[in-house]
C-alpha positions in Angstrom: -14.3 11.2 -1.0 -13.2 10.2 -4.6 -9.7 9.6 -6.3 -9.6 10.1 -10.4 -7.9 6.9 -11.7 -7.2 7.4 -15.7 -10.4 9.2 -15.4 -12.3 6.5 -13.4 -13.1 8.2 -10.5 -13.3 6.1 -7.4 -15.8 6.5 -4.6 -13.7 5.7 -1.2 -16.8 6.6 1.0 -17.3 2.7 0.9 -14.2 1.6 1.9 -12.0 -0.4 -1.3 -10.0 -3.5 -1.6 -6.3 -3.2 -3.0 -4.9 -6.4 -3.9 -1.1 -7.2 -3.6 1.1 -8.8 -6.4 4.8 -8.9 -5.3 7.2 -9.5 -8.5 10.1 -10.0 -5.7 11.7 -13.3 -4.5 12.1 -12.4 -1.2 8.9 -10.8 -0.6 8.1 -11.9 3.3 4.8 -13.8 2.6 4.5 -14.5 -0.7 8.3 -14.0 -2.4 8.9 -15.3 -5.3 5.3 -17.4 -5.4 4.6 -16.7 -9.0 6.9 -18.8 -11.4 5.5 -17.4 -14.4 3.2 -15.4 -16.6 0.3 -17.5 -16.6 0.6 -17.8 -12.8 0.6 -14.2 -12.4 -2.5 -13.7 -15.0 -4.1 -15.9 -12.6 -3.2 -14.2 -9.5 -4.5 -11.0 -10.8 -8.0 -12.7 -12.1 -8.7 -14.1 -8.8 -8.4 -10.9 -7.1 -10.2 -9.1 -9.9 -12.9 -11.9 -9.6 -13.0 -11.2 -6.1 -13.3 -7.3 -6.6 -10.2 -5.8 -5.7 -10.9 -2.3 -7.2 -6.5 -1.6 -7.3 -4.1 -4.2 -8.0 -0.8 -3.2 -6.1 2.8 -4.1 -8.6 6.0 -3.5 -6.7 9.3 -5.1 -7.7 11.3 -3.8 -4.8 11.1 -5.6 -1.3 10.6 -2.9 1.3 10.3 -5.7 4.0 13.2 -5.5 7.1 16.6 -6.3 5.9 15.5 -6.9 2.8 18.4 -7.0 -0.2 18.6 -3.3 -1.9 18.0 -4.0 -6.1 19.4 -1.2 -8.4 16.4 0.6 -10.3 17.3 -1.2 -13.2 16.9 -4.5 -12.1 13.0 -3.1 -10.3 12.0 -1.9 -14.1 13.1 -5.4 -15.3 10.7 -7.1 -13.0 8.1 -4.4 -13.5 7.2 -3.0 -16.8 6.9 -6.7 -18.0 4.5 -7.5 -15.9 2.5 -4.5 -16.0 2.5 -4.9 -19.7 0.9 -8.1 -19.3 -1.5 -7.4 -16.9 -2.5 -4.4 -18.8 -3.1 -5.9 -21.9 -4.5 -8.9 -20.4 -7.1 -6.9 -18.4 -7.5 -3.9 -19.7 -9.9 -1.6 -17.5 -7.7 -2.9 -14.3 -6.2 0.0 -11.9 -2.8 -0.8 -10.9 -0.7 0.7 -8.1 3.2 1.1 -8.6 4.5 0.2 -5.3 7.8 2.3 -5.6 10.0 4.9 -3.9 11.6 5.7 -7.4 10.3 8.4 -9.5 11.7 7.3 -12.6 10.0 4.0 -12.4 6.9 5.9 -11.1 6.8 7.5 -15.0 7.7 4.5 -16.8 5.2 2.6 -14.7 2.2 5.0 -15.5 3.2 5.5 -19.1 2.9 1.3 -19.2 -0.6 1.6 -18.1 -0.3 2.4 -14.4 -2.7 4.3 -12.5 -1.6 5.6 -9.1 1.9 5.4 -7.2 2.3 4.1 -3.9 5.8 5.2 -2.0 6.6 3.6 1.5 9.0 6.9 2.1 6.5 9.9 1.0 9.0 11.5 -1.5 11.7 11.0 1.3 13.9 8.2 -0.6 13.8 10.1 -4.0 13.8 14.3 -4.4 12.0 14.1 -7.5 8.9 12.0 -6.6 6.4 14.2 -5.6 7.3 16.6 -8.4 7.0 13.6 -10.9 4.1 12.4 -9.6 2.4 15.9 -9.4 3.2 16.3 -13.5 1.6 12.7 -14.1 -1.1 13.9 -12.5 -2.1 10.7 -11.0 -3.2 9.9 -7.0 -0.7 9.3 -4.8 -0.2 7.0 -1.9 2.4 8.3 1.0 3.0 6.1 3.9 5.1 7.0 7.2 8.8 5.4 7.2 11.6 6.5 9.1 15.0 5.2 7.2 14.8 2.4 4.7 13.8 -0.8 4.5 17.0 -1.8 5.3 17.9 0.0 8.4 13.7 0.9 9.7 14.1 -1.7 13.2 17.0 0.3 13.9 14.5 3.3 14.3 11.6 2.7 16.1 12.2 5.0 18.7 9.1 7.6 19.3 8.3 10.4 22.3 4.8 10.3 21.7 4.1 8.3 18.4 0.7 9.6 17.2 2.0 12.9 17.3 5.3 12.1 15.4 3.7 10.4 12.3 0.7 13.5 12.5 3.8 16.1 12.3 5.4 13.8 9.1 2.4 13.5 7.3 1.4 17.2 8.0 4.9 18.0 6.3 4.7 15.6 3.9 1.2 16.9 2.5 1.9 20.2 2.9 4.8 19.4 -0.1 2.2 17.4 -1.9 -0.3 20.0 -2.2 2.4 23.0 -2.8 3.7 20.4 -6.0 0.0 20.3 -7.2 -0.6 17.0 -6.1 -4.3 16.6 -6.6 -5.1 12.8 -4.7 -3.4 12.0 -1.7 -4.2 9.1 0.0 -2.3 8.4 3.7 -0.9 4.8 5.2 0.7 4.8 8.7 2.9 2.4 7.6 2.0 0.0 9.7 5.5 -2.8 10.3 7.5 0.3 9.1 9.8 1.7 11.3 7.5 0.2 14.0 7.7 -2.7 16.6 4.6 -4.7 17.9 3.7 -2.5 20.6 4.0 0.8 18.4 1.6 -1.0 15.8 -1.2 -1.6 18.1 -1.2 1.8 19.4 -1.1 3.2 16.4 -4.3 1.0 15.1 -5.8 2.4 18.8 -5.7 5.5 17.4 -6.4 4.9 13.9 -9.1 7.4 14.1 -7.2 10.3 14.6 -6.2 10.0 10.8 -10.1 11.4 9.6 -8.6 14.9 11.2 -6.0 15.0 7.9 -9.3 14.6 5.7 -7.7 12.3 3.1 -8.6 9.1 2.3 -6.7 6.2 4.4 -4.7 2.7 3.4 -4.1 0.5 5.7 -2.1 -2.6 5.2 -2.2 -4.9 7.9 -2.4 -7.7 6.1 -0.1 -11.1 7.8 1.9 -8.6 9.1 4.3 -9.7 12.1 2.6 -7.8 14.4 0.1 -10.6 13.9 1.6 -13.6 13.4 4.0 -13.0 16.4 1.4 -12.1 18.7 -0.3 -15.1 18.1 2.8 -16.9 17.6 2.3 -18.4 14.2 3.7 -18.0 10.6 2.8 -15.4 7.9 1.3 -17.7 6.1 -1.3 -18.7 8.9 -2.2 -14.8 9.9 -5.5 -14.6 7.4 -7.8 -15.2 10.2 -5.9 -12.1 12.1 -5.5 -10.0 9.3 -9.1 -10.2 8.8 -9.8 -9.4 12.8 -7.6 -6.4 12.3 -8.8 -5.5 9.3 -12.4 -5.4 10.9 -11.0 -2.9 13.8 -9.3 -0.5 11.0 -12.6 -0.4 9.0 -14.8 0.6 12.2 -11.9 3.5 12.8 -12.0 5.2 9.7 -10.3 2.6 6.7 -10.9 3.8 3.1 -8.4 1.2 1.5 -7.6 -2.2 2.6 -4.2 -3.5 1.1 -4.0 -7.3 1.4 -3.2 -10.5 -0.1 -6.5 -12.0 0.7 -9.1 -9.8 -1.3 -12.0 -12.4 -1.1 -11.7 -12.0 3.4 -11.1 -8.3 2.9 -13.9 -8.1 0.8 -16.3 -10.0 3.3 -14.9 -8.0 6.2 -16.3 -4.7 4.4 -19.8 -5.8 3.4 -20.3 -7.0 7.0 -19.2 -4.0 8.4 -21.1 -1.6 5.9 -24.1 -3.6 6.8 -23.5 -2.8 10.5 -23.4 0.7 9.9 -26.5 0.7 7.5 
């Protein structure tokens, strides 16, 4: 199970580490963190030094209620720092987390890699066709409304079988596009409350029957901290847990902010199944 990158191709059979930089202030764990460059070069060497094989950009908050930015103002956080990093490290893979298409280009003509969209082609027409012509992989995840209005729709008959039937639509597109790497995230916090996030980790399995590769980002999400009653900023030690129960049922990509505990969770677990 491989993904070309620029021509890197990627073995996912031993599940991968993507890290997370958020460019947003209001980002709900680590908004508006990084003050500067230099803090953001840093950022990005640590998880580097800690093997993150993707480094995930996004410039738009796509947490609940979060404020809607215009896409100019999301290529004014973004290509600046993708710049940077890019030149700064230059064999790094970088994911553009964005559900516009013309920020998908710019992004991957600024050194970008692969595109990662929270609404599968749903919040933007062109997406999949754009991404298809940039021929580069492409992360959809399953979202019902936006990130604005999601909590308002978190209403399922039968849940696994909803976000199978979206994703079996979804890829169906992809592939009639020519999209050549798709990768899958159930979207875990998206469109989903506590309870629908736990059974949808229960059957986390179920995703091998799609035969693409599988992101999950779990990482100090709320369905951690608020079962356990603490902050974001206290969840490592459940994200890691979690993140140990995704890569037994089927994980190919971990997307977290802690790539050093990710990283750990996966050597353990490969030397389990050894």
């Amino acid at each position: 199970m491989t993904i070309n990158c620029k021509g890197q191709l990627i073995d996912l059979s031993t599940p991968k580490v993507m890290g997370i930089l958020n460019l947003t202030p209001d980002s709900f764990y680590d908004g508006g963190k990084y003050k500067n460059d230099s803090e953001i070069l840093s950022q990005v060497y640590m998880m580097l030094k800690n093997e993150a094989t993707f480094v995930d950009v996004g410039a738009y908050s796509s947490r609940p209620n979060a404020e809607h930015i215009s896409e100019t103002e999301e290529l004014k956080r973004l290509l600046p720092i993708v710049d940077l990093i890019v030149k700064t490290f230059p064999e790094i893979i970088i994911s553009t987390d964005t559900f516009r298409s013309n920020v998908a280009k710019k992004s991957v003509n600024h050194g970008a890699a692969l595109i990662n969209d929270i609404s599968s082609g749903q919040l933007d027409s062109n997406m999949m066709q754009t991404v298809a012509d940039l021929q580069v992989p492409y992360i959809m995840m399953h979202m019902k409304g936006t990130p604005q209005n999601m909590k308002n729709h978190a209403h399922y008959n039968d849940l696994l079988k909803e976000v199978f039937f979206y994703f079996s639509e979804r890829i169906a597109e992809a592939k009639h596009l020519g999209l050549k790497d798709i990768i899958v995230d159930p979207g875990f916090g998206f469109a989903k409350d506590v309870a629908q996030n736990f059974e949808l980790l229960k059957q986390l399995e179920h995703f091998k029957h799609l035969e693409l590769p599988l992101l999950v980002g779990l990482s100090r999400k709320s369905m951690i901290y608020k079962t356990l009653e603490l902050s974001a900023q206290e969840a490592l030690n459940g994200t890691t847990v979690l993140n140990t129960i995704a890569l037994q049922k089927g994980a190919n990509i971990l997307r977290v902010h802690d790539v050093k505990e990710a990283n750990e969770a996966i050597k353990l677990i490969s030397q389990l199944n050894a």
